[in-house]
N, C-alpha and C positions, 0 to 999 in steps of 0.2 A: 476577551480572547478565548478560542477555542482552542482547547489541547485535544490532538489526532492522533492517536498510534496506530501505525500502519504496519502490517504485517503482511509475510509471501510468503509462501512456499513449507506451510511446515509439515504436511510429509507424513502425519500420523505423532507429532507431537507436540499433543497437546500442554503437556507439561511447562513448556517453552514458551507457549503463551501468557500461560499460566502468570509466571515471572515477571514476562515484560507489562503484563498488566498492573499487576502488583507495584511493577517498581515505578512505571509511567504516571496511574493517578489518572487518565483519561477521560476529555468529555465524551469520546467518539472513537468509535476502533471498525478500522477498513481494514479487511480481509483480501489481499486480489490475488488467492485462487490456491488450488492444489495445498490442502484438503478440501473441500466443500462441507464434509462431517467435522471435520476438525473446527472450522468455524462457527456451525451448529452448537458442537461441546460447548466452546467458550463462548458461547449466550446463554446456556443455561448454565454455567457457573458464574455466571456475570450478568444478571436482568437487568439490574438499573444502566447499565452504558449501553446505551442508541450502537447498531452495527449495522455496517454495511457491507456488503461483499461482493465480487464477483466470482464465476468459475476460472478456473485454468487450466491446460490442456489435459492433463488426470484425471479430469471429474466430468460426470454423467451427464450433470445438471449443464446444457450446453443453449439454457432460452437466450439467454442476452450475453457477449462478449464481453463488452463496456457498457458503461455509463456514465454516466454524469450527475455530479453533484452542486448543489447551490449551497453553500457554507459560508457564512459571517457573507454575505454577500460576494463570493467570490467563486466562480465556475472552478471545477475542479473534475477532470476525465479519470477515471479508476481502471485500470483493462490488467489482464495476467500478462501481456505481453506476447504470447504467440501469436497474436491473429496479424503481431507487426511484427514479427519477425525481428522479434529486439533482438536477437542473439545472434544478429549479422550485422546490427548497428541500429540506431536510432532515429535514422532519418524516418521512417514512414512513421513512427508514432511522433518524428516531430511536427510533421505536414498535416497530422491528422489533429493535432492539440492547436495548431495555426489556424487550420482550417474552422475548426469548432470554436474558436476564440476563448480559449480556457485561459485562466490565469496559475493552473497547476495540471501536472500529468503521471500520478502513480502507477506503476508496473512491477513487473517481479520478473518470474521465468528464467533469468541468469543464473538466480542464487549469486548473483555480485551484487557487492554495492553499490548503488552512483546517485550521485545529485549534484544539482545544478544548477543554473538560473542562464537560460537562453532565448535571447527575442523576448525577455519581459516572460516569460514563462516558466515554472518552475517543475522540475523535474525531479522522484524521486523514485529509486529502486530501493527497498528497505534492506535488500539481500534477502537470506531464508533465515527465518526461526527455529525450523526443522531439520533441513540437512541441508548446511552450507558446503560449500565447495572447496575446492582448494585450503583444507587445513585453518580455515578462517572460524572462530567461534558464531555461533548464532547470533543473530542480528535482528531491530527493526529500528522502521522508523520514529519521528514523531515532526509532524507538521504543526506548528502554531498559523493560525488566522488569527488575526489581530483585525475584528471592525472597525476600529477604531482610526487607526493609524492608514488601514488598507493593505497591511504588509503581510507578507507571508514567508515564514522561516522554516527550515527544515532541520535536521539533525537523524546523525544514527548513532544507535547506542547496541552494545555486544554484552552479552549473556556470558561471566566467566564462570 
């Protein structure tokens, strides 16, 4: 089984990270997006965990939107969410996780939390680690892959 902490939006705090690393234990930690440096920090205080990241509307680094991941055998789309307009609703990044036949579709860009399991697909907004919204403490994800079983779980946990 893979353990995945997934993180968004933290904004210039690193510290936040910091935490959820510490408290998750992590095979794997995805970044999707805003800071770009911020993500940088927490690899070099963190060598030995594999990271992956994308940009998000904030940052410079603008080569690849999304991507894709192959994880315990299991397709997995990672995007900050602007380029779908998640923050008018979900459909285009659900058409575009259908389309790509992913069996998971990480986002951020809200600063909400959401997750989900739709059409066989699983959906997760970690919220922000950095600067969450609406009075809601910081936030991230963690996705388990499980090769074994084929299954995949999600959860979010909050920074008090």
């Amino acid at each position: 089984m893979k353990k995945i902490l997934v993180l968004s939006d933290s904004h210039g705090n690193v510290n936040n990270m910091v935490l959820a690393v510490r408290s998750a234990s992590p095979d794997l930690i995805i970044h999707l997006g805003d800071c770009w440096s911020d993500a940088q920090k927490l690899r070099l205080k963190f060598p030995g965990i594999p990271m992956e990241q994308v940009p998000g509307n904030c940052d410079c680094n603008q080569e690849f939107q999304e991507r894709e991941l192959l994880i315990e055998g299991k397709r997995i789309l990672i995007c900050h969410g602007h380029t779908f307009n998640v923050k008018a609703g979900y459909l285009n990044l659900e058409y575009a996780a259908e389309e790509r036949k992913v069996d998971a579709a990480l986002f951020g860009h809200t600063h909400r939390v959401f997750y989900d399991v739709h059409n066989r697909i699983t959906y997760l907004n970690p919220g922000s680690i950095g600067s969450p919204a609406f009075g809601v403490p910081p936030s991230y994800g963690i996705l388990e892959v499980d090769s074994f079983t084929g299954r995949i779980t999600e959860d979010v946990f909050y920074l008090e």
